[in-house]
C-alpha positions as CSV (number, residue, x, y, z in Angstrom):
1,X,147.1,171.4,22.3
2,X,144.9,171.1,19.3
3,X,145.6,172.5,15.7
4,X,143.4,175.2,16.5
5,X,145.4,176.5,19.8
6,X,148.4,176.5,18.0
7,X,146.7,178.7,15.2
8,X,145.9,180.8,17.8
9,X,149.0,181.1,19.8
10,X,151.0,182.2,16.5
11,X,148.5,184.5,15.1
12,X,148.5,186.3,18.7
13,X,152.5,186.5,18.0
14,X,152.1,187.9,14.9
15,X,152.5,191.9,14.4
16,X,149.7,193.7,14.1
17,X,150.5,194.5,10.6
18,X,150.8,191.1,9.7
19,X,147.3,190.5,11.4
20,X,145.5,192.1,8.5
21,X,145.5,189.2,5.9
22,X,145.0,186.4,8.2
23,X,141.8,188.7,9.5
24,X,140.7,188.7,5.6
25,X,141.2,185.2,5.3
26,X,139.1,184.3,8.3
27,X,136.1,186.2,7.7
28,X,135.7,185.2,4.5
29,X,135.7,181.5,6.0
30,X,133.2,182.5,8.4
31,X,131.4,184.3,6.3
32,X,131.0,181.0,3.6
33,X,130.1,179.1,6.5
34,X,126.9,177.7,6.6
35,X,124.7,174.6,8.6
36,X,121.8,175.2,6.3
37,X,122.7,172.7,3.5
38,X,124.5,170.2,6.4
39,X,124.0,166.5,5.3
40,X,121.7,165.0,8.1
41,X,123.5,162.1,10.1
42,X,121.6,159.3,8.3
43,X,122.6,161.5,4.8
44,X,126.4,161.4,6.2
45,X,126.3,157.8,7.3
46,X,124.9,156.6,3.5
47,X,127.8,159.0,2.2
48,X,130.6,157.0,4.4
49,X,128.9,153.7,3.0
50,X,129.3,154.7,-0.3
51,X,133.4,155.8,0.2
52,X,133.6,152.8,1.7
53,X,132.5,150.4,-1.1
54,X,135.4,148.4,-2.1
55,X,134.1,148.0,-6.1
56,X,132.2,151.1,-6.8
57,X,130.2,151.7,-9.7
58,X,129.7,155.0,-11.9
59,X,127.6,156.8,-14.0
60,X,129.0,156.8,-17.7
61,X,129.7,160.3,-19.4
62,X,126.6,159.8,-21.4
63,X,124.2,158.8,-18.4
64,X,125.5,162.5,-16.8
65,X,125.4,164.2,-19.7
66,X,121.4,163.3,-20.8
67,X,120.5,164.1,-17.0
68,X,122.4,167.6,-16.8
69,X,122.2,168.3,-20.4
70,X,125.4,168.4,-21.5
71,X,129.0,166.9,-22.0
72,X,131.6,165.9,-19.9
73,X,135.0,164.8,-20.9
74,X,135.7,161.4,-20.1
């Protein structure tokens, strides 16, 4: 039984009344939902790559602040 058939089996337990919030809380999850900015696969497998890299290296605070313009606590 996955995570999502137990979800399932308690909310259909639940009384009605207590139905309400977890209604609210799931529309609003489907309604955020969205494919249209989806990373494409070779966009997700570069973004695994990049996890994966045992020494990464970063941007300093000033490189990110003179591309977006301003300051970033370090």
């Amino acid at each position: 039984m996955t995570v999502l058939d137990q979800f399932v089996a308690f909310a259909k337990d639940l009384p009605a009344d207590r139905r309400e919030p977890l209604d609210e809380v799931l529309g609003a999850i489907m309604a955020t939902y969205s494919t249209e900015h989806a990373f494409s696969d070779a966009e997700a497998v570069e973004l695994d790559r990049r996890v994966a890299e045992p020494k990464p290296e970063y941007s300093s605070p000033a490189t990110i602040a003179e591309l977006l313009g301003k300051r970033f606590k370090a």
